[in-house]
BAFI-3210 file (N, C-alpha, C; in Angstrom, 3 decimals, decimal comma, padded with zeros to 6 digits):
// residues 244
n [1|2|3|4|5|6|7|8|9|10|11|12|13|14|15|16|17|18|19|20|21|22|23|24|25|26|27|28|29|30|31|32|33|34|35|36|37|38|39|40|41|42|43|44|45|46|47|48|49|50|51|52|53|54|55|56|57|58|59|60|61|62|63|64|65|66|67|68|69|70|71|72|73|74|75|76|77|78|79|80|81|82|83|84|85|86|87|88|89|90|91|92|93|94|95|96|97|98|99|100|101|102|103|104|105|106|107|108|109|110|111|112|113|114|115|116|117|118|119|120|121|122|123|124|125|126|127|128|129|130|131|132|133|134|135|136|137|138|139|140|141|142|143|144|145|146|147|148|149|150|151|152|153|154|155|156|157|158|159|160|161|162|163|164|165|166|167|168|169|170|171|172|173|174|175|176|177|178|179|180|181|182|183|184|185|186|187|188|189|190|191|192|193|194|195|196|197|198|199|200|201|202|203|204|205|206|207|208|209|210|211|212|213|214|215|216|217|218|219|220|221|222|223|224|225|226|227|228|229|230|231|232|233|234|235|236|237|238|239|240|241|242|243|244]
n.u [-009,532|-011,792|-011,612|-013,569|-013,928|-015,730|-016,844|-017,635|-019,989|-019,539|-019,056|-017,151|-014,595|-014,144|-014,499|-012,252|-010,211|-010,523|-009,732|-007,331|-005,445|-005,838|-004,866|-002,557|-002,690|-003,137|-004,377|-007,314|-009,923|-012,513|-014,803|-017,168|-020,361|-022,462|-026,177|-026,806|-029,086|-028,498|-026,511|-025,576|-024,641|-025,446|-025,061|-024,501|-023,272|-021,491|-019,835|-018,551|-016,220|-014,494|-011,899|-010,467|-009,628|-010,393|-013,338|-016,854|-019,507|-022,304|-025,036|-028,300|-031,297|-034,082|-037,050|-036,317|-037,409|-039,555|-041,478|-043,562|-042,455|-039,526|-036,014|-034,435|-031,457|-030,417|-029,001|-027,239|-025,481|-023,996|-022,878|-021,037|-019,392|-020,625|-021,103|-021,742|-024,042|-025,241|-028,264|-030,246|-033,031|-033,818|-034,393|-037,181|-037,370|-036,711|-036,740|-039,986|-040,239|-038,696|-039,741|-041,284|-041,107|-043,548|-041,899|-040,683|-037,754|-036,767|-038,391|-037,247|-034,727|-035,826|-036,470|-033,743|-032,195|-033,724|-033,972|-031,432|-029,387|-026,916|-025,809|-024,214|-025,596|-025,926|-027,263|-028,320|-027,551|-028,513|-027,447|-029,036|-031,218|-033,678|-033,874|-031,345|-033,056|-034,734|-033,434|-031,783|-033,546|-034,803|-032,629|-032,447|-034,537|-034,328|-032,129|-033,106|-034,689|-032,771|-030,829|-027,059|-024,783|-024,502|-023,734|-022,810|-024,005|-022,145|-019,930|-019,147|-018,410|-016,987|-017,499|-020,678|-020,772|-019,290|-021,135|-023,224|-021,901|-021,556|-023,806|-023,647|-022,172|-019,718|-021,445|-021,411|-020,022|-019,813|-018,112|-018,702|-017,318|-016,623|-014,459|-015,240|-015,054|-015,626|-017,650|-019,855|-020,420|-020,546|-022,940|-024,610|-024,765|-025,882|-028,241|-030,035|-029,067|-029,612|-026,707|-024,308|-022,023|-019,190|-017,982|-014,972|-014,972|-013,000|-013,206|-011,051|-008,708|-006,316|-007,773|-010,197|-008,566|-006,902|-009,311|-010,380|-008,339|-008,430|-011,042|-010,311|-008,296|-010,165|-011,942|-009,557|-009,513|-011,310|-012,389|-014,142|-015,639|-014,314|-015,986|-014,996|-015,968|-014,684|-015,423|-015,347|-012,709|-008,646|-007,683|-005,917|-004,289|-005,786|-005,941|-003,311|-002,374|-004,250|-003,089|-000,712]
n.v [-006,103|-007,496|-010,135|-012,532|-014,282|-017,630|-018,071|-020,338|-020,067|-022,220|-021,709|-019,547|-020,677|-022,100|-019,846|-018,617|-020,304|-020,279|-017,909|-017,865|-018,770|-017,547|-015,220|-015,150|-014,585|-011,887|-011,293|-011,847|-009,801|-009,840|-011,224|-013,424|-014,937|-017,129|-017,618|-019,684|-021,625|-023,964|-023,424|-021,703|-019,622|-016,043|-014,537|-012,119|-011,609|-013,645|-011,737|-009,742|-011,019|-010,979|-009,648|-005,887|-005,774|-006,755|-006,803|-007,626|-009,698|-010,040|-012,831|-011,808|-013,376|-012,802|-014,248|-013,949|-011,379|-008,998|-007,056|-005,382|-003,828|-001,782|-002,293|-004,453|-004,356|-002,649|-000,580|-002,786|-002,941|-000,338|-000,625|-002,521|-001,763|-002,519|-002,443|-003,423|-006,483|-009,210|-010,566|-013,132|-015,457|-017,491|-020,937|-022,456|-022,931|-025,533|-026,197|-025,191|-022,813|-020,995|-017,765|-016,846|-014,535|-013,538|-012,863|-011,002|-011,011|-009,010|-006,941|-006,743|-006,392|-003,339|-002,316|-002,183|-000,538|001,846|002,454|002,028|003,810|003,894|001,483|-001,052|-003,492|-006,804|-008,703|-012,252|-015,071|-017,098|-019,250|-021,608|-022,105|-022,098|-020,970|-019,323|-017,128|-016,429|-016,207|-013,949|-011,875|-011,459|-010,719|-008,346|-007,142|-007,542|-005,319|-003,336|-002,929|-001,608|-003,155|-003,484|-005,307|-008,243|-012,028|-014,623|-018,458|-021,555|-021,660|-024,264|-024,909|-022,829|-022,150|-021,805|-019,551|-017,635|-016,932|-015,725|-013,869|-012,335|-010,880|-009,660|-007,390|-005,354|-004,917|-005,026|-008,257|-010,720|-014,165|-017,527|-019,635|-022,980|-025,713|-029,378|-032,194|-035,034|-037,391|-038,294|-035,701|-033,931|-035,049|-034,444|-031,341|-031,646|-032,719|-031,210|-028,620|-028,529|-028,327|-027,412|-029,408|-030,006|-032,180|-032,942|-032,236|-033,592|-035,105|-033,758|-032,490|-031,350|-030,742|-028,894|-026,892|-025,948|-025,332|-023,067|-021,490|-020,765|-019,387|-017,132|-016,307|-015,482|-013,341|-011,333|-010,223|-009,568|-007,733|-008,277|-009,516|-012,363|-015,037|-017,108|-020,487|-022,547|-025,805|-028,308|-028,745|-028,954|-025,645|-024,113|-025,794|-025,569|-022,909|-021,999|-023,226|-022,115|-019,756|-019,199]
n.w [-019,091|-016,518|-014,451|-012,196|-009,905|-008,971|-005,052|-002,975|-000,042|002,218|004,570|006,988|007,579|005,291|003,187|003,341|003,372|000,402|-000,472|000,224|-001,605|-003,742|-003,796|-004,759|-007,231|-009,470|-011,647|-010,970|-009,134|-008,983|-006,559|-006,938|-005,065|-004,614|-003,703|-001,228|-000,426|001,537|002,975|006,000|005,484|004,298|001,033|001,206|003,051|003,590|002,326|004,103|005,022|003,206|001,474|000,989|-001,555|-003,367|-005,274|-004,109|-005,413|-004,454|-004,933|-004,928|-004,751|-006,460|-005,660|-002,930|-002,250|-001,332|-003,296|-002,488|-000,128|001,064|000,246|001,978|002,365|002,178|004,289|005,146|002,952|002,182|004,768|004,185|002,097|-000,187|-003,657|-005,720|-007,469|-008,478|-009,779|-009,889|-010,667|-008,474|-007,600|-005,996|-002,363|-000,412|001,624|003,075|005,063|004,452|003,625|000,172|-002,459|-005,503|-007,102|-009,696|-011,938|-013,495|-012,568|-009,906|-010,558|-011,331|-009,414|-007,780|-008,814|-008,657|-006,039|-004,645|-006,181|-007,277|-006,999|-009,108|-011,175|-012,216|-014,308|-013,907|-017,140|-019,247|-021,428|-022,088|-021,481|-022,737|-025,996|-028,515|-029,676|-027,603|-025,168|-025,600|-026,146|-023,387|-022,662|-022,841|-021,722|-018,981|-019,407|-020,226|-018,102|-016,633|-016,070|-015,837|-016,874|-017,676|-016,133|-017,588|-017,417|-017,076|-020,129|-022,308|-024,761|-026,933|-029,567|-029,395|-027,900|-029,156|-030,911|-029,086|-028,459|-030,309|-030,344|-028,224|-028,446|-026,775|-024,278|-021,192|-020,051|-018,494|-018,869|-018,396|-017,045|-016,835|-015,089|-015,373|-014,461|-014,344|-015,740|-014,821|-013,549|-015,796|-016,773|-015,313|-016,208|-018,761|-018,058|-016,065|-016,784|-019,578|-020,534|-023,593|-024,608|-026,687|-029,384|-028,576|-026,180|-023,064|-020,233|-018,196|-016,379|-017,934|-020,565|-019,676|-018,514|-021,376|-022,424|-020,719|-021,066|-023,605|-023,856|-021,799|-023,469|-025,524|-024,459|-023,528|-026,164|-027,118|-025,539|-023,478|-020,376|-017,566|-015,525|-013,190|-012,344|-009,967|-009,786|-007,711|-007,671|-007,802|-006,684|-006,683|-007,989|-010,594|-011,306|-011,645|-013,984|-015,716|-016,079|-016,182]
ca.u [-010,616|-011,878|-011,354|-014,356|-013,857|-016,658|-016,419|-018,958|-019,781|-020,027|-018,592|-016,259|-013,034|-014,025|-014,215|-010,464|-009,110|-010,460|-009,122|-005,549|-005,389|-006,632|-004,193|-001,249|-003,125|-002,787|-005,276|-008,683|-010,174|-013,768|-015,048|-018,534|-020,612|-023,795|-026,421|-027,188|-029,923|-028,610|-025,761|-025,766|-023,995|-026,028|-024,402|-023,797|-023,223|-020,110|-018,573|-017,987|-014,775|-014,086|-010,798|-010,893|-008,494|-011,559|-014,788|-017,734|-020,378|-023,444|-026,393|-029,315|-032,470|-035,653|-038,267|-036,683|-037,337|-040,957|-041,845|-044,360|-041,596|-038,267|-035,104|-033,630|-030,220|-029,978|-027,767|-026,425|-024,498|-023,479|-022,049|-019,987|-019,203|-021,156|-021,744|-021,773|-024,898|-025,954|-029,570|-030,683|-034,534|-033,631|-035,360|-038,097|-036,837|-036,846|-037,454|-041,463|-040,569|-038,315|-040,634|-040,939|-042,198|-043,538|-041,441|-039,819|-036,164|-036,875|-038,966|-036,558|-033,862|-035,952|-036,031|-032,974|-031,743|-034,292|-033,594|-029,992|-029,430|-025,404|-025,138|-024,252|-026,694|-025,797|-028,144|-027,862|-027,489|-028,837|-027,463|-029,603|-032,692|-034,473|-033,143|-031,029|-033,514|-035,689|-032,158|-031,336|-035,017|-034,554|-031,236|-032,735|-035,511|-033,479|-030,667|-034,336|-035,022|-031,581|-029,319|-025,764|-024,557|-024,609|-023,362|-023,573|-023,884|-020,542|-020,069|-018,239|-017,986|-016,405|-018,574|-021,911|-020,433|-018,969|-022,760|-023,446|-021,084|-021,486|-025,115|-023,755|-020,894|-020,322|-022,553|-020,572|-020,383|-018,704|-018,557|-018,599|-016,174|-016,447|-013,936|-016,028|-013,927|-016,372|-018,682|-021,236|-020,831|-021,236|-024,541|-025,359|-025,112|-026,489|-029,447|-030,521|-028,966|-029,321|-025,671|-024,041|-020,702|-018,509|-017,246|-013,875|-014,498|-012,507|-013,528|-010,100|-007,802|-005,793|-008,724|-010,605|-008,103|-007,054|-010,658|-010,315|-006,950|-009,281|-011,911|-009,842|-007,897|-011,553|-012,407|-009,358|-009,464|-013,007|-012,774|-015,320|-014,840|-014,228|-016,380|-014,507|-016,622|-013,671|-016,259|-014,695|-011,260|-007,918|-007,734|-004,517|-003,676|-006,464|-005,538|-001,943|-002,898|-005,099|-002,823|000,587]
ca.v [-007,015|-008,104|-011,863|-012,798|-016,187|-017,558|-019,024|-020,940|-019,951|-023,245|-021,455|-018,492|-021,314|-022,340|-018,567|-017,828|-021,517|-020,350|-016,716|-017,512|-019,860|-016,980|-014,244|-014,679|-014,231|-010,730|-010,965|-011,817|-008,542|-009,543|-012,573|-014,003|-015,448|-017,380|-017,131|-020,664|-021,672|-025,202|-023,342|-021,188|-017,810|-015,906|-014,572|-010,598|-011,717|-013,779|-010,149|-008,955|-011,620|-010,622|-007,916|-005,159|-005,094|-007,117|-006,134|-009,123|-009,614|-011,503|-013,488|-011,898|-014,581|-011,921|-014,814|-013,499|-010,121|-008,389|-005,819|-004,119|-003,387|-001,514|-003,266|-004,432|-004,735|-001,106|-000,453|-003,126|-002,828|000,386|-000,319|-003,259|-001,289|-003,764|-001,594|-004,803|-007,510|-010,074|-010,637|-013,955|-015,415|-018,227|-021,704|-022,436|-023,897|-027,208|-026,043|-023,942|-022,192|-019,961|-016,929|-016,633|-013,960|-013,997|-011,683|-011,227|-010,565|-007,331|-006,287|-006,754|-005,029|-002,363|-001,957|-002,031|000,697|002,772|002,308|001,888|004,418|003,997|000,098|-002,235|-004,618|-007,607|-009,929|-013,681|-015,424|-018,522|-019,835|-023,345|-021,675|-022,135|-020,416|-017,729|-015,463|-016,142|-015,788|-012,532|-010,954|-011,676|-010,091|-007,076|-006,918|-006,944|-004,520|-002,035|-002,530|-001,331|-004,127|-002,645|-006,049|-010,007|-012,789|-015,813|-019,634|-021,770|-022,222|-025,507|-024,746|-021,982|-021,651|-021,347|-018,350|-016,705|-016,506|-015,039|-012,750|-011,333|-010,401|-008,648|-006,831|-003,559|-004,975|-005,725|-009,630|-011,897|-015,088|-018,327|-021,104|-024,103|-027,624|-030,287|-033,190|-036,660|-037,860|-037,456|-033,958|-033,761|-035,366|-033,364|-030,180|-032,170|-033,255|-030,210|-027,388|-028,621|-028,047|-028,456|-029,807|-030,713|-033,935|-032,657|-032,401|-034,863|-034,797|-034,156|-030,971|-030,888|-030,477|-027,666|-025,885|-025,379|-024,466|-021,910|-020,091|-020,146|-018,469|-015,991|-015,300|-014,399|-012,239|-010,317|-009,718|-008,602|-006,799|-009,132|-010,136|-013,587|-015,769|-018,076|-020,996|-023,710|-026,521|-029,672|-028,983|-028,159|-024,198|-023,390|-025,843|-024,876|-021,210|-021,894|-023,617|-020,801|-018,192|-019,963]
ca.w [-018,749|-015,534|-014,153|-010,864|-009,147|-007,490|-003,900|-002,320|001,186|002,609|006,080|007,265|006,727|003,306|002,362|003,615|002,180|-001,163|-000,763|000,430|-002,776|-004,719|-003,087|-005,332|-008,816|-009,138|-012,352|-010,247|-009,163|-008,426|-006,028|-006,697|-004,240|-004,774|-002,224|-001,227|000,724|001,884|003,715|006,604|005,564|002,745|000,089|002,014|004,532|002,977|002,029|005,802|004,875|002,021|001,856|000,195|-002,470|-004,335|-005,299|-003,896|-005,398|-003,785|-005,922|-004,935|-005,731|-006,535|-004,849|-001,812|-001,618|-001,725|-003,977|-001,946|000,887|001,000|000,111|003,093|002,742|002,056|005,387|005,156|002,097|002,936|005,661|003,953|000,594|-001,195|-004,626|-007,392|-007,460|-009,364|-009,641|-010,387|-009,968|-007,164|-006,915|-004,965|-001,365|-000,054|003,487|002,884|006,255|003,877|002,865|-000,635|-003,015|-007,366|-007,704|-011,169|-012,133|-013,758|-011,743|-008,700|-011,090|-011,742|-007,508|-006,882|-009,274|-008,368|-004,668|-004,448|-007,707|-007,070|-007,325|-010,418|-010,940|-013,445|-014,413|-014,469|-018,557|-018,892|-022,074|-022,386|-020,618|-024,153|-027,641|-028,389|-029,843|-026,584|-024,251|-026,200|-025,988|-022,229|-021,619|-023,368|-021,293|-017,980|-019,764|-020,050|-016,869|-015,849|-015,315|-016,464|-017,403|-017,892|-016,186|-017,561|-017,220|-017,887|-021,403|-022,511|-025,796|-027,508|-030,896|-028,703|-027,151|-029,783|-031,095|-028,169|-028,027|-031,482|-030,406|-027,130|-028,462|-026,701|-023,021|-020,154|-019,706|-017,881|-019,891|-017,405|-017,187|-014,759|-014,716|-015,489|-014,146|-014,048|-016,510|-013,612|-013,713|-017,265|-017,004|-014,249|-016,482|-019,486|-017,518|-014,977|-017,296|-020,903|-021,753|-024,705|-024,396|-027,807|-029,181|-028,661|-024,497|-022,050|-018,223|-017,335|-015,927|-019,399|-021,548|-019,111|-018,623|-022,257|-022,536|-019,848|-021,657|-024,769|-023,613|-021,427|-024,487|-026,174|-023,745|-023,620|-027,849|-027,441|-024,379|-022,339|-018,951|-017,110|-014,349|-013,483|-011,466|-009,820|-008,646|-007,481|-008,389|-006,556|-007,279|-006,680|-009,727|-012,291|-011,670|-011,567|-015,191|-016,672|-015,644|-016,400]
c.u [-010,605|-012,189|-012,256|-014,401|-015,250|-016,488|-017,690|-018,998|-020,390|-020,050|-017,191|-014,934|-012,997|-013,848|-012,279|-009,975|-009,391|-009,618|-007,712|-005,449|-005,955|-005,287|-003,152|-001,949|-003,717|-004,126|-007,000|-008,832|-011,455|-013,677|-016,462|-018,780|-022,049|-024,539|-027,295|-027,654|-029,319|-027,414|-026,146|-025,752|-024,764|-025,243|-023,583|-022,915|-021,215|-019,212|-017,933|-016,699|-013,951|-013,063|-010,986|-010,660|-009,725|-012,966|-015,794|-018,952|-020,978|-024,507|-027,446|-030,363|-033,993|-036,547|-037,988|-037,063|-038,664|-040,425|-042,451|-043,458|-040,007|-037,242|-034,233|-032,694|-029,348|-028,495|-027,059|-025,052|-023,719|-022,437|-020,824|-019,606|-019,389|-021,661|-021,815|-022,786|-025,094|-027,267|-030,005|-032,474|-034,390|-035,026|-036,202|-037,242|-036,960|-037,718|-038,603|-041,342|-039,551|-039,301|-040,043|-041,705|-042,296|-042,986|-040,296|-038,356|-036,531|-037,241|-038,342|-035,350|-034,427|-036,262|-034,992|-032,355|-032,141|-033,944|-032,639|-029,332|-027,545|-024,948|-025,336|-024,453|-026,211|-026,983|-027,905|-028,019|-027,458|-028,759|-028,439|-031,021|-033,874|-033,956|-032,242|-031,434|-034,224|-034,085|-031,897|-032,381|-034,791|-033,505|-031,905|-033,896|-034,934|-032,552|-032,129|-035,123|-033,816|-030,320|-028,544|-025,015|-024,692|-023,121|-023,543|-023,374|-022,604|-020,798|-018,959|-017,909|-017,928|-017,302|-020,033|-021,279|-019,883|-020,118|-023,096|-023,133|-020,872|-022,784|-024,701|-022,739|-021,386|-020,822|-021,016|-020,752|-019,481|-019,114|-018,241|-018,280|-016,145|-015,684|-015,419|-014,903|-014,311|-017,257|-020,132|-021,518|-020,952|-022,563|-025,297|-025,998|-025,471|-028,536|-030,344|-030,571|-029,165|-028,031|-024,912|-022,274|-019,935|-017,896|-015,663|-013,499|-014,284|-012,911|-012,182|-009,549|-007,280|-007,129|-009,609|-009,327|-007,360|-008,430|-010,964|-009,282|-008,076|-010,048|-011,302|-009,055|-009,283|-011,824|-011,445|-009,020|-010,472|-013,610|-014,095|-014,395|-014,965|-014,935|-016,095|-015,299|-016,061|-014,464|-015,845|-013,578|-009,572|-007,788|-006,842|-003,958|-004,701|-006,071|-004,495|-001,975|-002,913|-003,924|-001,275|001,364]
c.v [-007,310|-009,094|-011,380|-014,041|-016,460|-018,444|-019,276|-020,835|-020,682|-022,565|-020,574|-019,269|-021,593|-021,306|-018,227|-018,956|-020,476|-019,201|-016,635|-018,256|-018,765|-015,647|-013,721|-014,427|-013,338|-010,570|-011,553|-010,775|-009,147|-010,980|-012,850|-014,534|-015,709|-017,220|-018,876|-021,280|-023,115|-025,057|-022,229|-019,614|-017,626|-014,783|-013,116|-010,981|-012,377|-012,638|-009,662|-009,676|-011,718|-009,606|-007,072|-004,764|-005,950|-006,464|-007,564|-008,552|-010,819|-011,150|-013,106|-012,792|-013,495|-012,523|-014,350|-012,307|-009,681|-007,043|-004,548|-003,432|-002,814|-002,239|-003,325|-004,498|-003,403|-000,664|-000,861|-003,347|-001,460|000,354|-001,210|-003,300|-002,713|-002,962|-002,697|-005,705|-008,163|-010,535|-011,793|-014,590|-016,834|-019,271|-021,824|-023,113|-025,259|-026,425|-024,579|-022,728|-020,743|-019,329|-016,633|-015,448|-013,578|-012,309|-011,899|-010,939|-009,228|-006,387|-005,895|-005,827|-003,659|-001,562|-001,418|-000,737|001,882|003,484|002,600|002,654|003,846|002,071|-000,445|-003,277|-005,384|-008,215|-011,378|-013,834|-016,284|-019,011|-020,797|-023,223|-022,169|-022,003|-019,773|-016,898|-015,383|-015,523|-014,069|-011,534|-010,859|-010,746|-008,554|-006,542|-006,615|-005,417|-003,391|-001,957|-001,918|-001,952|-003,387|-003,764|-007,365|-010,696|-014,266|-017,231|-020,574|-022,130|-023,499|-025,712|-023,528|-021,509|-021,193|-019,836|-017,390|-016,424|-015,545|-013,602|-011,888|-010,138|-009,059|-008,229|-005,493|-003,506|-005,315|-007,514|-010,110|-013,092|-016,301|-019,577|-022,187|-025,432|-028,529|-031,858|-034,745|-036,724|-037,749|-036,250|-033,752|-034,340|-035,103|-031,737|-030,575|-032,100|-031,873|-028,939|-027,610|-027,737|-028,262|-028,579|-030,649|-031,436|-033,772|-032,885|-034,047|-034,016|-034,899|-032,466|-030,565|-029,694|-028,619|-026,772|-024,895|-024,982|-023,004|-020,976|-019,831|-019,089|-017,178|-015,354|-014,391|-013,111|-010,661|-009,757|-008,993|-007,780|-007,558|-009,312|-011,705|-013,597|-016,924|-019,280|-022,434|-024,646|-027,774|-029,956|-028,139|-026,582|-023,789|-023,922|-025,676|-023,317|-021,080|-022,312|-022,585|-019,467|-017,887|-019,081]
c.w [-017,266|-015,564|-012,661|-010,550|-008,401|-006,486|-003,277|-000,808|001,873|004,496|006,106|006,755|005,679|002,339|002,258|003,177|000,958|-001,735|-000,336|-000,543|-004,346|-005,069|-004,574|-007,066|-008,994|-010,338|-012,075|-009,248|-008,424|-007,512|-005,943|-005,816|-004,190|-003,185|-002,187|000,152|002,306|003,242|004,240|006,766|004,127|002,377|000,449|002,905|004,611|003,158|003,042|005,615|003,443|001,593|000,833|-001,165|-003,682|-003,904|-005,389|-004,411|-005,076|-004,835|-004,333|-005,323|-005,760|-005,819|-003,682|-001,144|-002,075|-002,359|-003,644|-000,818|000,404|001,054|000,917|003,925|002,622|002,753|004,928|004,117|002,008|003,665|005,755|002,614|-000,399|-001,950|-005,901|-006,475|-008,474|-009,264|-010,494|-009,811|-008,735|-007,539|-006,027|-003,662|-001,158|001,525|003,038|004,159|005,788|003,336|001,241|-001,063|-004,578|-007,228|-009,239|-011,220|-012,699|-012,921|-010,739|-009,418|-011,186|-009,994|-007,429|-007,613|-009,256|-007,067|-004,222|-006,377|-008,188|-007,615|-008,567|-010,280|-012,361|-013,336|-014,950|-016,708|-018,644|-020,496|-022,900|-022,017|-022,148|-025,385|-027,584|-028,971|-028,642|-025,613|-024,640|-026,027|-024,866|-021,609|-022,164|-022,482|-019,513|-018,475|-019,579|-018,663|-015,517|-015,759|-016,598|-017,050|-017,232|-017,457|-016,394|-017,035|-016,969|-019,088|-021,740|-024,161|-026,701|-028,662|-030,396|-027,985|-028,039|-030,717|-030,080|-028,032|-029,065|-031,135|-028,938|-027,148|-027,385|-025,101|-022,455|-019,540|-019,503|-018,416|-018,746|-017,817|-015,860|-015,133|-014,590|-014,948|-013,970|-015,241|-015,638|-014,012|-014,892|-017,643|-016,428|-015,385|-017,911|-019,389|-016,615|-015,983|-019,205|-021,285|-022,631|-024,234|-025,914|-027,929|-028,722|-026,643|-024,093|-020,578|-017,316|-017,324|-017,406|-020,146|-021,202|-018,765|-020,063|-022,839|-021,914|-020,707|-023,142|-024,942|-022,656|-022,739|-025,763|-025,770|-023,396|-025,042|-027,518|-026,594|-023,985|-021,030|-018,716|-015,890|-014,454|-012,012|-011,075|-009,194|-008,370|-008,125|-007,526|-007,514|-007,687|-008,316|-010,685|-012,126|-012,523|-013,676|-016,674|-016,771|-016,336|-017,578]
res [x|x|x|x|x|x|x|x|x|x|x|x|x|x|x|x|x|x|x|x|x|x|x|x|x|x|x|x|x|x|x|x|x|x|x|x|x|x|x|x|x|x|x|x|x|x|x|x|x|x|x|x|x|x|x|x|x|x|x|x|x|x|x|x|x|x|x|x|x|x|x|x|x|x|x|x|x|x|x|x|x|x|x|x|x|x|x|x|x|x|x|x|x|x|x|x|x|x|x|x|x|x|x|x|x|x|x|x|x|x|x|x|x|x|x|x|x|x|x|x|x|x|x|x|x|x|x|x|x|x|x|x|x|x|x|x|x|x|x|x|x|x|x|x|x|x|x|x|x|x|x|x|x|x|x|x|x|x|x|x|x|x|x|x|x|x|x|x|x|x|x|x|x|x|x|x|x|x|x|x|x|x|x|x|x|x|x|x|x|x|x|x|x|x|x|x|x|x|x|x|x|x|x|x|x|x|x|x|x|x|x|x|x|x|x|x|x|x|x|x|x|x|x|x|x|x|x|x|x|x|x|x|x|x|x|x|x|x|x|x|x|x|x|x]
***
């Protein structure tokens, strides 16, 4: 199985804190990297610091890239062996002086594989987005437009995912785990993401991280992979935790 961390590229030092804190856990392989508008470095651009002994992938957002034009990172991934993406459809901005464009997620998958024939294209998995026969129609509809596999959301409870995961035996998916650590933040991803969270969760390190060994031990029975998403938590000890 493969294990992908994701690091938030608040700024060139926040990338290298997160990756000398990452160094010694020999079983993370990939390093995610959303592409977030609010900060300065986008999501490629990250990878230039990224070493090699991992494989980065950057969140593409489809609104930013036109359809009618060539995909313009062509070179540049190239020339910074960037061969893994994630392709998610990206919020609208805050700041309008960002160009946007209706461009679809498939549609933009069905670009880039055309374009870039060589790269592996995942596609986001949005759990809570609606159902799971609408979620499942969806991933099928990217998977026919190319994408090679699914990453998804965080899941916070174990039985919702092993639904999931009956339906996508066989696909390549990274199954997504994030520390929840406040009651805030649980009503953050209540409220924004409709998620479900079971009577059984506490908002504390204990609790998530025997959630985390759970679900890594799923993933390596069933041959799935791990995204693991550390957000407001020291790293070194939820790794040290999970990994233990």
């Amino acid at each position: 199985m493969n294990i992908s961390l994701e690091l938030v590229p608040r700024d060139e030092a926040s990338i290298k804190a997160g990756l000398s804190a990452v160094f010694r856990f020999s079983d993370i392989s990939y390093i995610n990297i959303p592409d977030l508008l609010r900060f300065p470095i986008r999501s490629w651009e990250a990878c230039a610091y990224i070493p090699q002994q991992y494989r980065s992938i950057p969140h593409l957002r489809a609104i930013d890239f036109s359809m009618d034009e060539p995909f313009p990172l062509s070179s540049y991934f190239k020339e910074h062996h960037i061969d893994t993406v994630l392709v998610v459809a990206g919020d609208p901005p805050q700041d309008m002086k960002h160009r946007v464009y209706p461009t679809h997620t498939t549609d933009f998958i069905k670009k880039l594989k055309k374009e870039l024939p060589h790269l592996t294209v995942y596609a986001a998995f949005d759990p809570y987005r609606s159902n799971i026969r609408y979620e499942l129609d969806y991933l099928k509809a990217k998977e026919d437009s190319g994408a090679d596999g699914f990453m998804s959301q965080p899941f916070f409870d174990v039985r919702l995912l092993e639904i999931y995961a009956e339906y996508l035996e066989g696909r390549r998916v990274f199954w997504g785990v994030s520390p929840v650590l406040s009651e805030n933040s649980r009503n953050y991803w209540e409220a924004r993401n409709r998620a479900i969270f079971p009577r059984s969760f506490r908002p504390d390190l204990h609790w998530n991280i025997s959630f985390g060994r759970q679900v890594l031990q799923f993933c390596k029975t069933h041959r799935f992979d791990l995204y693991l998403m550390p957000i407001k938590v020291d790293l070194e000890t939820y790794l040290e935790g999970l990994f233990s």
